[in-house]
Structures are given as structure tokens and as C-alpha cells.
C-alpha positions, 0 to 999 in steps of 0.5 A: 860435635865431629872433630875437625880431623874427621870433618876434613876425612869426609870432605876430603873422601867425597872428591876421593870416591867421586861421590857427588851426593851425600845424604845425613840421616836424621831419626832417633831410631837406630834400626830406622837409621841403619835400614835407610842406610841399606836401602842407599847403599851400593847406589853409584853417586851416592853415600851416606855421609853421617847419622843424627840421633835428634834434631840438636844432633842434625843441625849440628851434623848438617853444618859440619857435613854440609850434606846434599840431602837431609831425610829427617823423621817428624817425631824426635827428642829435643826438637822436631823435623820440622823445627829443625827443617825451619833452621836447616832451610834458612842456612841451607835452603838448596838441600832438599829435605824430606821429611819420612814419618809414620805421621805423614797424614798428621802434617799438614803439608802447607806447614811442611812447605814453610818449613822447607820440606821438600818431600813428605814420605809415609814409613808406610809407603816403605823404602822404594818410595823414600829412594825414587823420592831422594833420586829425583830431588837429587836429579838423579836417574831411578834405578827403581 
């Protein structure tokens, strides 16, 4: 759990750099997790606000970032993304959420729509096509 110090410096620094769209990162990869991170970087309107190792770790991070945007992997320790989509849609469900998974042909996509997943994106399909897909759940112009 974030300290409440560094929760306020997040908030505070969203309205400091006019950022408007904030983005969590769930996956239990770190090179997955700092690749997203490239691919959204130097993108005007957009930050990365924080990383989640685990569905636990999201929710928790999710609550306290209150992020615009949520792109969760499908297959992670203690809970799933579609476990965790279930909880964040009921308490958030404004927040887009994609779900960017090897095993995007293995979820049935009525299930992924009842969890609240707005968004289903192979890793195969690369990254042109997770940020094209985050830019329009964000109503934000492509820059692709």
C-alpha cells in the first residue's frame, strides 16, 4: 500500500503537469511492464501513474491512484485479470480496462464483457495496437 504522502504527490502532480489521463499497469512481468511504459511515454496527455505486480497489488493500486485507464494481463498470481476486472468495474466502472494477453484467443469475450473489460489485445498484435486501443477508450486522437 502507497503511503498517503505519495498518494496526495500523484494527485497533486496530475493537475501540476495538466495530464489528464492516467494509466495503471498491471502484470506480474517487469519487462512487460516497462515495455508498456516505453510505448506510452512522451505521449501529450498521458502518464503512467503507477504499476501493479498482481491482481491484490491492482486493486489496491487502482483505489488509491484512481487511474483513467487500467491495462491488466489475463494470467497473474493471486488473482486473475478477470477477477480483478469484476472488482474494479463494480467500484470503478467508468475506467476503461483492457485486458493485454498472450491468451487473448482462450477468453471468451461474453466473459470479458461481464467482467467489465472494455478492450481485449493479443501481446501478439504488439503495442501499436494496445496504444491505438487505449487512445480511443481515452477519446484521444491516434497519433499512430
Amino acid at each position: 500500500m502507497l503511503p498517503p504522502v505519495v498518494i496526495l504527490v500523484v494527485l497533486a502532480r496530475r493537475k501540476e503537469i495538466g495530464v489528464h489521463n492516467f494509466i495503471l499497469i498491471v502484470d506480474d512481468n517487469p519487462l512487460i511492464r516497462k515495455a508498456i511504459r516505453l510505448d506510452f511515454e512522451g505521449r501529450n496527455g498521458i502518464e503512467i501513474c503507477g504499476e501493479a505486480v498482481d491482481g491484490r497489488d491492482a486493486i489496491e493500486k487502482a483505489r488509491q491512484l484512481r487511474p483513467d485507464l487500467i491495462i491488466l494481463d489475463l494470467s497473474m498470481p493471486v488473482m486473475n485479470g478477470l477477477q480483478v476486472a469484476t472488482v474494479l468495474h463494480r467500484e470503478m466502472p467508468s475506467v476503461p480496462l483492457i485486458l493485454f494477453t498472450m491468451h487473448a484467443s482462450f477468453v471468451a469475450s461474453a466473459e470479458a464483457k461481464s467482467a467489465g473489460i472494455s478492450a481485449i489485445i493479443s501481446k501478439d498484435r504488439g503495442a501499436d495496437s494496445l496504444v491505438s486501443q487505449a487512445l480511443i477508450l481515452l477519446g484521444l486522437p491516434s497519433e499512430l
